[in-house]
C-alpha positions as CSV (number, residue, x, y, z in Angstrom):
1,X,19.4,-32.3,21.4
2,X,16.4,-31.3,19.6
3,X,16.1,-27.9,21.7
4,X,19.7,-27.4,20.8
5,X,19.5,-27.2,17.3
6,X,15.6,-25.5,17.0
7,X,17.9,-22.7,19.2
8,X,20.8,-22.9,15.9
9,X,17.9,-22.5,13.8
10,X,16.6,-19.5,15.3
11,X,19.7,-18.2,15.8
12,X,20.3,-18.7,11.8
13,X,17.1,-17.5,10.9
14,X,17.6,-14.5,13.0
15,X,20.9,-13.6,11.6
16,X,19.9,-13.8,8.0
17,X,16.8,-11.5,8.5
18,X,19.6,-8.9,10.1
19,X,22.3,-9.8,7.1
20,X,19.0,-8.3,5.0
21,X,18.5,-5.5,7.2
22,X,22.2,-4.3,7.3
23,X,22.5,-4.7,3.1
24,X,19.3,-2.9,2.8
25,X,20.0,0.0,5.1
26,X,23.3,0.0,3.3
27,X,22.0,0.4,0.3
28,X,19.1,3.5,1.2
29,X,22.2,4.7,3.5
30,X,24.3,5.3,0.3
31,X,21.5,6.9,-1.8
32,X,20.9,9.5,0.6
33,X,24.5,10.5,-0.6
34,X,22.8,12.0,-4.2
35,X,20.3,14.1,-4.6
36,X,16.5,12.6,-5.0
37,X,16.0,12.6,-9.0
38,X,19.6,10.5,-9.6
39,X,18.8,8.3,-6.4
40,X,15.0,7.7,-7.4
41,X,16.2,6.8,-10.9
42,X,19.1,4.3,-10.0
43,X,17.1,2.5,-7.7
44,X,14.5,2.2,-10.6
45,X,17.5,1.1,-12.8
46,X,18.7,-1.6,-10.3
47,X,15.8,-3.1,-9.6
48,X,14.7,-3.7,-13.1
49,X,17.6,-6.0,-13.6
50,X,17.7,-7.8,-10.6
51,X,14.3,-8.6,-9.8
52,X,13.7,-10.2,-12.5
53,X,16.0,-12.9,-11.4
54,X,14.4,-13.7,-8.3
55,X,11.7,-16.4,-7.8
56,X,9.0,-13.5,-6.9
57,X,9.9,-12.9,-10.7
58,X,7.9,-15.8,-11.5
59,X,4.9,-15.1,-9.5
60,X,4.9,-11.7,-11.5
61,X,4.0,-13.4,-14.8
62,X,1.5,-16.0,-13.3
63,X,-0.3,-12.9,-11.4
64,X,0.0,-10.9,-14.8
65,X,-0.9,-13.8,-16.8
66,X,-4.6,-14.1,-15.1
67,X,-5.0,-10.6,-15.2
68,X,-4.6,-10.4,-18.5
69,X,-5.0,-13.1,-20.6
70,X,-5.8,-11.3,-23.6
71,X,-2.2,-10.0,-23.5
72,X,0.9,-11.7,-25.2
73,X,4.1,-12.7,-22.9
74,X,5.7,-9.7,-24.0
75,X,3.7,-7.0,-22.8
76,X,3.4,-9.1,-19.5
77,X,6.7,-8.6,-19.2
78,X,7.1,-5.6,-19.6
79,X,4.5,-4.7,-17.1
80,X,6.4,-6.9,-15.1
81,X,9.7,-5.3,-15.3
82,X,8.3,-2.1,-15.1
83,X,6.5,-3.1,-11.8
84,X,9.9,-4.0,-10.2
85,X,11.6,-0.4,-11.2
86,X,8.4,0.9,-9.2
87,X,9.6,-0.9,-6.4
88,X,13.1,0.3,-6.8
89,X,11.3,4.0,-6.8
90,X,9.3,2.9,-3.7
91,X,12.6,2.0,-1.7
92,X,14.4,4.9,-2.6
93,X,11.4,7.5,-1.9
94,X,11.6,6.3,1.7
95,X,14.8,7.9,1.9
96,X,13.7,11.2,0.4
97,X,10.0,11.5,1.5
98,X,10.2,14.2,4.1
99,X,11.4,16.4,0.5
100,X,10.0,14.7,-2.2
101,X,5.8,16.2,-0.4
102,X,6.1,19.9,-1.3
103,X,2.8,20.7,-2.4
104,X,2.1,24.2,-1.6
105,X,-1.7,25.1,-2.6
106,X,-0.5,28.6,-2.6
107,X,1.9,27.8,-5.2
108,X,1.1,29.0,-8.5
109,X,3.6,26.2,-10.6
110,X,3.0,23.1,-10.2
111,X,5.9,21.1,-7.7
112,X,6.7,17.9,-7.6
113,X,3.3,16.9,-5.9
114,X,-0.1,17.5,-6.8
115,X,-2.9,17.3,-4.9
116,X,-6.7,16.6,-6.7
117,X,-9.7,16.8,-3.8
118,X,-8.4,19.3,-1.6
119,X,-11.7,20.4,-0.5
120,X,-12.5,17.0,0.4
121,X,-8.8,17.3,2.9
122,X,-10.6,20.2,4.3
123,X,-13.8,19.0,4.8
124,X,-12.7,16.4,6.7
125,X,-10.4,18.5,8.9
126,X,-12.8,21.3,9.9
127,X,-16.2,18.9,10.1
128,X,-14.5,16.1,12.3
129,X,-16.9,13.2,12.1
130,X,-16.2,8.9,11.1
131,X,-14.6,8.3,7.8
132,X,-12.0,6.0,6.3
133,X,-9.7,6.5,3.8
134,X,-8.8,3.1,1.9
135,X,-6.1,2.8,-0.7
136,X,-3.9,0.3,-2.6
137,X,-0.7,-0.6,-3.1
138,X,0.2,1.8,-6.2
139,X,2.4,4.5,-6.8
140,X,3.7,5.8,-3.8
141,X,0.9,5.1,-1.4
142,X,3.0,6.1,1.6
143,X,2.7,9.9,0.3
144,X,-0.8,9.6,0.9
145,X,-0.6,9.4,4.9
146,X,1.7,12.4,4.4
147,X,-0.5,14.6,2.8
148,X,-2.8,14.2,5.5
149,X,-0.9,15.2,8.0
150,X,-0.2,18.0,5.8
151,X,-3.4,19.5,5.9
152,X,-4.0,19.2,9.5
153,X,-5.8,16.0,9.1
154,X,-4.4,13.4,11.9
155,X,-5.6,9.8,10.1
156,X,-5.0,6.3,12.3
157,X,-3.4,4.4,9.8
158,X,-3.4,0.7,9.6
159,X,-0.5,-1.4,8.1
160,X,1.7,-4.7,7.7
161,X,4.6,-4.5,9.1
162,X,7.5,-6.4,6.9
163,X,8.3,-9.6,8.1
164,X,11.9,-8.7,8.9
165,X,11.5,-7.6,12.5
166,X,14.9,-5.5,12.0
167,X,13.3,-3.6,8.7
168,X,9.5,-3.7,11.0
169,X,11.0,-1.7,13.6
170,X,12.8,0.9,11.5
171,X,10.2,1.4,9.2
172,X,7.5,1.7,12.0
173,X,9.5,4.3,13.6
174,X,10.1,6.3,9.8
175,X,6.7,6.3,9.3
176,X,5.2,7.1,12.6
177,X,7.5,10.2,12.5
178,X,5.6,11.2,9.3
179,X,2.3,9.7,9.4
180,X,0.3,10.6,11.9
181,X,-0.7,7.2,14.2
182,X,0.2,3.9,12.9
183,X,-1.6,0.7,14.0
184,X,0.1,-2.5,12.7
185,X,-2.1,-5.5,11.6
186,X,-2.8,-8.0,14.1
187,X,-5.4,-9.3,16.5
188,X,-6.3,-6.5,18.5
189,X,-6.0,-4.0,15.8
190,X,-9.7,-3.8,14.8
191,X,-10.0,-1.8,18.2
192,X,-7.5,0.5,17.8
193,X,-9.5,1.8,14.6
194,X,-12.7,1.2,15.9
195,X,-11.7,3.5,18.9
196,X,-10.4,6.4,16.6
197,X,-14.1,5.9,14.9
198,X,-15.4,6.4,18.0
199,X,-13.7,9.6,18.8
200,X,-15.7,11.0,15.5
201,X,-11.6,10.4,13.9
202,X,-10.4,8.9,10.9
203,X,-8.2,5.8,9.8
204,X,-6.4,4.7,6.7
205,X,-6.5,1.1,5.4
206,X,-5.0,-0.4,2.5
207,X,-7.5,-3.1,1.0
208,X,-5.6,-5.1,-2.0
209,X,-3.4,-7.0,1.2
210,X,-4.3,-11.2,0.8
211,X,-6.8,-12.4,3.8
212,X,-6.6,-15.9,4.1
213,X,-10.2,-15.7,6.4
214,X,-11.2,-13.0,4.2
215,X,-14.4,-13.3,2.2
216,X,-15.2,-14.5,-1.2
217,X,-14.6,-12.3,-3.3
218,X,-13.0,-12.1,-6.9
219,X,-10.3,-9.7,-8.6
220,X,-9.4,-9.2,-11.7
221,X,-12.2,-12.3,-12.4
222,X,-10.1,-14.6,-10.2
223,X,-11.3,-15.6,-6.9
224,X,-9.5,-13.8,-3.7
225,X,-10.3,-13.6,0.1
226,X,-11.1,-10.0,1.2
227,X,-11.0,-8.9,4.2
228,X,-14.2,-7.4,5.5
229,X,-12.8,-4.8,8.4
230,X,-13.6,-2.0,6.5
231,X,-17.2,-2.8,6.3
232,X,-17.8,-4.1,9.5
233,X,-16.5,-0.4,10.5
234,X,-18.7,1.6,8.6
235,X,-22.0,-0.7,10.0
236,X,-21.1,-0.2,12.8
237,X,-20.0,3.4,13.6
238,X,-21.8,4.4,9.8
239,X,-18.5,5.9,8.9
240,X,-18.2,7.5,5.8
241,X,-16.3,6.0,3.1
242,X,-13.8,8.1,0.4
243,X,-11.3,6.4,-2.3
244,X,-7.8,7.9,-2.3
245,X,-4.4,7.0,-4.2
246,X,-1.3,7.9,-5.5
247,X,0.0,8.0,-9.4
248,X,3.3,8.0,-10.6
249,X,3.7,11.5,-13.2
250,X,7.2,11.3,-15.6
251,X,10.0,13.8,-13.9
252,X,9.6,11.7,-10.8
253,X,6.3,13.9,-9.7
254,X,3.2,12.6,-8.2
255,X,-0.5,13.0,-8.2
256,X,-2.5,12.7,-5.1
257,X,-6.3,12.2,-5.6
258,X,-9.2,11.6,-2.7
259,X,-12.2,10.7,-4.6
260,X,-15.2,12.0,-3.5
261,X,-17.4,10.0,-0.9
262,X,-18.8,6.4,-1.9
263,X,-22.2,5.3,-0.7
264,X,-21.5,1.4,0.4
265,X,-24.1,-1.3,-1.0
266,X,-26.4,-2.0,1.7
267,X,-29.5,-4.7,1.9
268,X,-32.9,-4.2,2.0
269,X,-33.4,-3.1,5.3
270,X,-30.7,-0.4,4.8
271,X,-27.7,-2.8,6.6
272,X,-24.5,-2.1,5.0
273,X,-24.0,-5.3,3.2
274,X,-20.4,-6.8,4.2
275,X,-20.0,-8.8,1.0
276,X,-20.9,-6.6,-1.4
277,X,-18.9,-3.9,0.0
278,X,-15.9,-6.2,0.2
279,X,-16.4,-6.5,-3.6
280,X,-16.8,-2.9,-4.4
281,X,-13.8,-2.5,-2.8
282,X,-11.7,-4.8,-5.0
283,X,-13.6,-3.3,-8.2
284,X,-12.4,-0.1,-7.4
285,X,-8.6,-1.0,-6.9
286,X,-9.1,-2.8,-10.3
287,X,-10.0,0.0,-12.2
288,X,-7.4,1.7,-10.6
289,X,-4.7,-1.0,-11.6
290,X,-6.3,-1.1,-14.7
291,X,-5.3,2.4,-15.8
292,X,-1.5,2.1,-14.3
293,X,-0.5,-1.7,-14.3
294,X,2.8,-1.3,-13.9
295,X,2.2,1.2,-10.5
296,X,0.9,-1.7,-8.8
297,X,2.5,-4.4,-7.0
298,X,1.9,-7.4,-8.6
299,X,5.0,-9.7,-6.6
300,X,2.2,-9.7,-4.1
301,X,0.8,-13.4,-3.6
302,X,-2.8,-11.8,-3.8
303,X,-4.3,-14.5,-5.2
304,X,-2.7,-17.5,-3.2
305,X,-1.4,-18.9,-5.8
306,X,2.5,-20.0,-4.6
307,X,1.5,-23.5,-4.6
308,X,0.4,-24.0,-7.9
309,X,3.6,-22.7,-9.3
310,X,5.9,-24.8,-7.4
311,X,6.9,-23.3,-4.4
């Protein structure tokens, strides 16, 4: 009896996480029907009034809140709400990504995508050797994998699949199309990297993702686990190390920027020091959130903090 209804469990479980799938295919199905700006800009519009309904609504504000406690409820909702229309953009630039990258360095306007550190894109391309690339999740960080491939540069990029298995599998299979080699997160994919590192290649990593065996670290003066992949990568195959990330412009435009290379804290003895690199990392993608708060995702549990808001 017990196995009987664990199976009507799964099976329930199963079909609500494709119910999700179908309304949210639906939904970037039906944008596809307008052209980008309108699209971009409903989705922004939609998702500024429904998100704040939801529960992750409320982990917004307590995430804000110790962030910023030197701002009043107001402002942190406004961050807040502008946050979600960023994820309405998000969504909706999956549909139109493939058109919304048209930089063109031999362009003399500007398009809708601008690119700062193209001689660090080339560099890297013509004078293969170990680097990563590490980002966060603001603007439209997806663009950034695309640019790469753009210039010739073929980047092993790691990622978190969505928990939906249904949306997993189609956005692996959209983004591997665009994006160059795509390594989702799990046990064995430390040696998937490491290998490309090996081969003298590059990866991609985002670094604001919540590690529950992750180092001490703190963010935003609040205590977070980091994970320390990245720096265990560069000790070991002294990879170099560049900053790169995307910001929203007004007109639905974008700025691309790969900062130049970082020199990673090391110890006395010239070891690359895990922890403090693990904190560098987070400094950097708070200065970063700093400057655009509301182009970061802040419905991310980053801190771990579900529990002490009641769920």
């Amino acid at each position: 009896m017990k196995m009987v209804i664990t199976r009507i469990v799964l099976s329930l479980m199963h079909f609500r996480q494709w119910l999700v799938a179908q309304v949210a295919f639906g939904f970037l199905n039906l944008l596809k029907i307008f052209p980008a700006d309108p699209a971009i800009n409903f989705a922004d519009w939609l998702v500024r009034k429904i998100g704040p309904r939801t529960f992750r609504h409320k982990l917004m504000l307590t995430n804000l809140r110790n962030a910023y406690p030197e701002k009043d409820d107001a402002e942190l909702q406004d961050i807040a709400v502008k946050s979600w229309g960023h994820m309405g953009r998000l969504a909706a630039e999956y549909v139109f990504l493939d058109r919304l990258f048209d930089f063109d360095p031999q362009r003399e306007e500007p398009g809708r995508v601008e690119v700062s550190g193209i001689p660090i894109f080339v560099d890297l391309r013509d004078n293969p050797r170990p680097f990563i690339v590490f980002t966060a999740h603001t603007g439209n960080f997806e663009l950034l994998p695309v640019a790469g491939a753009a210039f010739g540069q073929k980047v092993t990029v790691l990622f978190r699949p969505p928990n939906n298995p249904y949306i997993a599998e189609k956005v692996f299979s959209f983004r591997s199309a665009r994006m160059g080699k795509l390594v989702p997160s799990h046990a064995g994919s430390s040696f998937a990297l490491a290998r490309q590192l090996e081969a003298g290649g590059g990866v991609g990593v985002l670094v604001d993702q919540k590690f529950g065996k992750g180092l001490p670290t703190s963010f935003f003066g609040q205590q977070v686990r980091t994970n320390p992949l990245l720096a265990k990568l560069v000790r070991q195959f002294d990879a170099e190390v560049y900053p790169a990330r995307c910001i929203r412009l007004p007109g639905n435009r974008y700025r691309l920027e790969i900062e130049p290379r970082i020199d990673v804290p090391r110890d006395d003895k010239g070891n690359v020091d895990v922890q403090a690199t693990a904190q560098m990392l987070n400094d950097k993608v708070e200065s970063w959130v700093r400057e655009y708060p509301e182009q970061w995702l802040w419905y991310h549990d980053r801190w771990n903090i579900k529990k002490k808001i009641g769920r």
